[in-house]
C-alpha positions in Angstrom: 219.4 -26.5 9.6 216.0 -26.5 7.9 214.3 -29.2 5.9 215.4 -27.5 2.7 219.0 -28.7 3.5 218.1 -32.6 3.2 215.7 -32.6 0.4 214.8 -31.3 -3.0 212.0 -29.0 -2.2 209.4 -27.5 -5.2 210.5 -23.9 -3.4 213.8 -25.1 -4.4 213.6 -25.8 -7.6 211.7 -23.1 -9.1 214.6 -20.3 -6.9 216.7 -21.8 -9.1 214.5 -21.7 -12.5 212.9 -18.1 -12.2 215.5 -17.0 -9.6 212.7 -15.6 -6.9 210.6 -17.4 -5.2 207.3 -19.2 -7.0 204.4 -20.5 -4.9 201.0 -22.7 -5.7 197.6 -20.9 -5.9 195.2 -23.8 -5.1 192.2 -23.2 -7.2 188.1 -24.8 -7.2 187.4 -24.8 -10.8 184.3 -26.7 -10.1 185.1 -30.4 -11.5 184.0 -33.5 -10.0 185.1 -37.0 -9.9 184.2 -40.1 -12.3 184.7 -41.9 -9.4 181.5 -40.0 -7.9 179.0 -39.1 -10.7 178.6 -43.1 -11.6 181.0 -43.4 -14.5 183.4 -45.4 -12.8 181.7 -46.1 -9.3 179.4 -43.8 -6.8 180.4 -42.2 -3.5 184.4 -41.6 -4.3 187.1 -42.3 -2.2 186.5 -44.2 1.2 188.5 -41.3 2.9 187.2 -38.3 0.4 185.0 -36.3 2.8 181.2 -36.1 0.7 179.8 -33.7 2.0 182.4 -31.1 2.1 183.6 -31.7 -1.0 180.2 -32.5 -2.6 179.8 -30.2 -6.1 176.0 -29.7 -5.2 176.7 -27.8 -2.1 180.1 -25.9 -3.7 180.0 -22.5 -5.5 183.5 -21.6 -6.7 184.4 -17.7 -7.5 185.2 -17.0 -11.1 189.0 -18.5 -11.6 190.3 -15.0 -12.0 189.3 -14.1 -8.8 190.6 -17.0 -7.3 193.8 -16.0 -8.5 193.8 -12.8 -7.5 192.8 -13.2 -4.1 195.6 -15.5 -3.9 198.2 -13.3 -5.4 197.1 -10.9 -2.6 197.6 -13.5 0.8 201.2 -14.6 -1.3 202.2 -11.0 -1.5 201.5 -10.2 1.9 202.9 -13.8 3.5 206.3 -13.9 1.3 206.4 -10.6 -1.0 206.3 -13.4 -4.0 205.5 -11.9 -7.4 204.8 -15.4 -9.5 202.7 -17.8 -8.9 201.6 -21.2 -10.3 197.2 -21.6 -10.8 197.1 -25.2 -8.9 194.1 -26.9 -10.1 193.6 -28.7 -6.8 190.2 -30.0 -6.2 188.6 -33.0 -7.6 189.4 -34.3 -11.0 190.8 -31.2 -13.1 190.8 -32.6 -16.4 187.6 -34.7 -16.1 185.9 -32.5 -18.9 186.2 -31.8 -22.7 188.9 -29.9 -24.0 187.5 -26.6 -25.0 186.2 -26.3 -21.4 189.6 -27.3 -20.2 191.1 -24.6 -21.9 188.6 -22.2 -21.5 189.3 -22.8 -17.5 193.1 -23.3 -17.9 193.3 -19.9 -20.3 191.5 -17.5 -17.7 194.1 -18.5 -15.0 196.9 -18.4 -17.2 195.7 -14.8 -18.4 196.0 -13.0 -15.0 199.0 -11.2 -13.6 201.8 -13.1 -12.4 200.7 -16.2 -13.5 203.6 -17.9 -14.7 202.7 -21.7 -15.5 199.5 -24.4 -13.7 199.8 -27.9 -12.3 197.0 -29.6 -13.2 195.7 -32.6 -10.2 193.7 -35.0 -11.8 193.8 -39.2 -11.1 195.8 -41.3 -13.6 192.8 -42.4 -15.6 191.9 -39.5 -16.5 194.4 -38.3 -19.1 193.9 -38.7 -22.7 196.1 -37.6 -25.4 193.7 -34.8 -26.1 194.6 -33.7 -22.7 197.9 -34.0 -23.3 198.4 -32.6 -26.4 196.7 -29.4 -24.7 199.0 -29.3 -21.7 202.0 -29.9 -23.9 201.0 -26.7 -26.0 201.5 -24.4 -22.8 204.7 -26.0 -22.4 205.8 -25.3 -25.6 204.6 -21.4 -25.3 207.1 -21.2 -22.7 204.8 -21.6 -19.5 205.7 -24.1 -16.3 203.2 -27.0 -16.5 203.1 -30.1 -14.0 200.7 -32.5 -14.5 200.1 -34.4 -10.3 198.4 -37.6 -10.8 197.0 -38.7 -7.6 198.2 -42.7 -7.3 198.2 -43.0 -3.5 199.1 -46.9 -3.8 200.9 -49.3 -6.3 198.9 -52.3 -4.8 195.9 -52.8 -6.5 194.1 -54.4 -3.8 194.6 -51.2 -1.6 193.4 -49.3 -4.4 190.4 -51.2 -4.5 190.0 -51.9 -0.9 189.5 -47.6 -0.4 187.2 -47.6 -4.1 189.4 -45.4 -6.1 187.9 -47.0 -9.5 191.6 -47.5 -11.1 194.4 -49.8 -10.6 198.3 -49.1 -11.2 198.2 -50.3 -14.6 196.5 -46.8 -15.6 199.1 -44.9 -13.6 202.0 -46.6 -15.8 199.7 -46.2 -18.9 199.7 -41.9 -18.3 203.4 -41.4 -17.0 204.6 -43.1 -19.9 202.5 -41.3 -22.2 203.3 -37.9 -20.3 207.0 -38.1 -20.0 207.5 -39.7 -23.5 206.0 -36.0 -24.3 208.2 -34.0 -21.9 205.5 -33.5 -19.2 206.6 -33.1 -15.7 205.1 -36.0 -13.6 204.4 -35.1 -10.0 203.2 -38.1 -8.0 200.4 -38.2 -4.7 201.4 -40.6 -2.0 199.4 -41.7 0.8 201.2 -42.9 3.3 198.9 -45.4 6.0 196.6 -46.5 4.0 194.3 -49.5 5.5 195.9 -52.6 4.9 199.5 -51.3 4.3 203.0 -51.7 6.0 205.6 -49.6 5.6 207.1 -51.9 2.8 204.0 -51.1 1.3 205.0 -47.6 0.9 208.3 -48.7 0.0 207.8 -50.7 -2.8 205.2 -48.1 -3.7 207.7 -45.5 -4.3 210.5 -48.0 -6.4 207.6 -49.1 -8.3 207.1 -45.5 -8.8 210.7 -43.9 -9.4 211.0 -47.1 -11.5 209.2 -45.9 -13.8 210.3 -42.1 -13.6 208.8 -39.0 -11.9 210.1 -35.5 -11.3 207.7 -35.0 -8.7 206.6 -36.3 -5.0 204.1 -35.7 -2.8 203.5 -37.4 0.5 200.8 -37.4 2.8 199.4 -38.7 5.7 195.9 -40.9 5.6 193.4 -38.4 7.6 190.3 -39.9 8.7 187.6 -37.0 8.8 184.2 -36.6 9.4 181.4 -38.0 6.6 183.8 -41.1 5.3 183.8 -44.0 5.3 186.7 -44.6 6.4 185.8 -42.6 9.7 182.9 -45.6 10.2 186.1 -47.8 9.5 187.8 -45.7 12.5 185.1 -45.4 14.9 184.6 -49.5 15.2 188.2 -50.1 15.6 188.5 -51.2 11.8 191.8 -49.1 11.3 194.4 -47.1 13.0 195.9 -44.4 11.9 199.8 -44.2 11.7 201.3 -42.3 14.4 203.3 -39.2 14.2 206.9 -41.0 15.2 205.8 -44.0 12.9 205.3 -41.0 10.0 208.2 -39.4 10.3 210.3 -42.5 10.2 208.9 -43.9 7.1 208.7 -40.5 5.2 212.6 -40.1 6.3 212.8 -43.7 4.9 211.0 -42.5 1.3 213.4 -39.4 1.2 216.3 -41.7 1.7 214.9 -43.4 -1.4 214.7 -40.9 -3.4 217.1 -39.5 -6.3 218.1 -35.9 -5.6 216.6 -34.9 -8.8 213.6 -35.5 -8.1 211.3 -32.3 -6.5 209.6 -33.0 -3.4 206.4 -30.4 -3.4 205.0 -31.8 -0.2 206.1 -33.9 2.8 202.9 -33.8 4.5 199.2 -32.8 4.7 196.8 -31.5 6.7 193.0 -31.3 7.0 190.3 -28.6 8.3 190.3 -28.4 11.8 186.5 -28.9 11.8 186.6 -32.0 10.2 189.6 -34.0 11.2 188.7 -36.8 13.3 192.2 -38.2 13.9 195.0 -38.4 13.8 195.8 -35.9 15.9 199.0 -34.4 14.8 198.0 -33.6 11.4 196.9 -30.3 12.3 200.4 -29.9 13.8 202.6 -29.4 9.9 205.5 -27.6 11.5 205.8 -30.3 14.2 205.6 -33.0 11.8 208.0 -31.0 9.4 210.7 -30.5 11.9 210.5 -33.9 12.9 211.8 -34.8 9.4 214.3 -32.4 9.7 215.3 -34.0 12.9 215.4 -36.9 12.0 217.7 -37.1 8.5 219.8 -34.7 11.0 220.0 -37.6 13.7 220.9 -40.1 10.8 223.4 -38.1 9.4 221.3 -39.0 5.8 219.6 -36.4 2.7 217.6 -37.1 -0.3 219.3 -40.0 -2.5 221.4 -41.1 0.7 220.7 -44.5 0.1 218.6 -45.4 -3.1 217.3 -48.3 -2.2 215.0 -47.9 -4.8 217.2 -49.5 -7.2 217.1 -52.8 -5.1 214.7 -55.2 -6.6 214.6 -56.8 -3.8 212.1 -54.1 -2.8 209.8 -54.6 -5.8 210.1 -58.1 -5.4 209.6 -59.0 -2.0 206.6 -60.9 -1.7 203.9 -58.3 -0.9 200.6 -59.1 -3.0 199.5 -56.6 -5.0 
C-alpha cells in the first residue's frame, strides 16, 4: 500500500484533471517579506533562516530559466511533460501588479507550463491581486493561491513574529473562494507553545472556513534563527518523529476527502538543519504515515472530527 491509498494527494488530483502526471517547479522570483523590510516588523519569522534566505546575498536566474531547468530534472526523474511555476520563496505577491504579472507572464509563457500557485502570507492579498490571479483562471490555466497561516492562535503567531493574526487569514480565504480561487493552506505542526489540540483546533478552524488545499509541516530549527537561540538554551523542543506522525495521522483523519493534501511533510538543507533529526529522513517520515492509518485501519475523512465544536471550543487561548 502506498500513502496515496489513504489520502487525497495533489499528484492525485491533477492524474485525474490532466490525466498524466503534473508536478511543482519551485521558483526564486526574488520577493522579500513585509515582515523583513520594516513594513510590518524587521528580522521575519523567528524560525525563517536570515541569512540564507536574505535577498542581499540571493541572485535568482531569469524565471524562464528557472523553469526550464526544472522541466529538465522532472523529465529525467518522472518523464512528466506539465508542470505548475510554484512561486515558492518569500512573499510572491508582495509587489505591484504590473511587476506581478510581468513575473507571473514569463513563467506562464514557457513550454509545458500549464497553470502557477502563487505562496504568499494571508496579509498580503488585495483584490488587485486577486482580480489578476482570477484572470488566469478564467484563460483556462490551473491557479492555487497557498497562504502560509502556520497557526490559528494568535498568540503563537505573535510569539514566532509573523506580523499577522488569523483574522487576516479569514479576511483572504473568504475573499479568494467567494471568487473561485483554490485555497491551499501551510501548517506548522510544533510550533513553540502548542499542543497537539493546538494543531487540531488549527485545522477545524481552518476547514471551517473552507480550503481545497493542505500542507503540513514539521517546525525545523536551523542555523541563524532565532528560534535555534530558543533551542540551544533548552527554550523549546522539537516534536519527535513518532509524536509527528501520530498527530499528522490525527489531521488526515480530520480531513474531508475532498480536500488535496500537496504535502505531509518538509524538510530542510542538510547544512543547515540543527534538529530535529529525522527531517532529513522524508521517506521515513512518509511511510510512517502510511503505517500508521494502515495500523488504524483509517484514510482521509475517517472520522471528521472537524465538525465537532467541541474542538473549536475547547478552552485553548488564542
Amino acid at each position: 500500500m502506498a500513502l496515496s491509498d489513504y489520502i487525497t494527494t495533489f499528484g492525485q488530483a491533477m492524474v485525474r484533471r490532466y490525466g498524466e502526471r503534473v508536478h511543482k517547479i519551485a521558483l526564486d522570483a526574488g520577493f522579500t517579506c513585509p515582515n523583513r523590510d520594516d513594513s510590518k516588523g524587521r528580522g521575519g519569522c523567528t524560525f525563517c533562516n536570515n541569512v540564507s534566505f536574505s535577498p542581499n546575498g540571493r541572485q535568482p536566474s531569469p524565471i524562464a530559466q528557472q523553469v526550464a531547468a526544472g522541466r529538465a530534472v522532472v523529465a529525467r526523474r518522472t518523464g512528466a511533460r506539465y508542470v505548475l511555476a510554484y512561486f515558492q520563496a518569500y512573499t510572491n505577491t508582495y509587489a505591484d501588479v504590473g511587476r506581478l504579472r510581468a513575473l507571473y507572464d514569463e513563467a506562464l509563457a514557457q513550454p509545458g507550463v500549464i497553470g502557477m500557485s502563487v505562496g504568499t502570507r494571508p496579509d498580503c492579498v488585495p483584490h488587485e491581486v486577486l482580480d489578476l490571479l482570477q484572470g488566469y483562471r478564467d484563460a483556462g490555466l490551473e491557479v492555487w493561491l497557498e497562504l502560509g497561516l502556520q497557526s490559528s492562535f494568535d498568540a503563537t503567531l505573535r510569539r514566532v513574529n509573523r506580523g499577522h493574526g488569523f483574522s487576516e487569514y479569514r479576511a483572504a480565504v473568504l475573499e479568494a473562494r467567494s471568487r473561485g480561487m483554490p485555497v491551499c493552506t501551510h501548517l506548522i505542526l510544533g510550533l513553540p507553545g502548542e499542543s497537539a489540540a493546538h494543531s487540531r483546533t488549527t485545522l477545524a478552524r481552518v476547514l471551517d472556513l473552507g480550503v481545497d488545499g493542505l500542507k503540513l509541516h514539521p517546525l525545523h530549527v536551523v542555523k541563524g534563527t532565532q528560534l535555534a537561540n530558543e533551542w540551544r538554551r533548552g527554550e523549546y523542543r522539537p516534536l519527535s518523529e513518532e509524536e509527528y506522525i501520530e498527530l499528522v495521522a490525527d489531521l488526515i483523519e480530520m480531513t474531508p476527502a475532498e480536500v488535496i493534501y500537496h504535502r505531509v511533510t518538509g524538510t530542510a538543507a542538510s547544512g543547515i538543519l540543527l534538529a530535529p533529526s529525522w527531517c532529513g529522513h522524508k521517506w521515513r517520515v512518509l511511510n510512517g504515515i502510511e503505517a500508521t492509518l494502515r495500523r488504524r485501519g483509517t484514510s482521509q475523512g475517517s472520522t471528521l472530527r472537524y465538525a465537532a465544536r467541541g474542538l473549536v471550543a475547547g478552552g485553548l487561548a488564542n
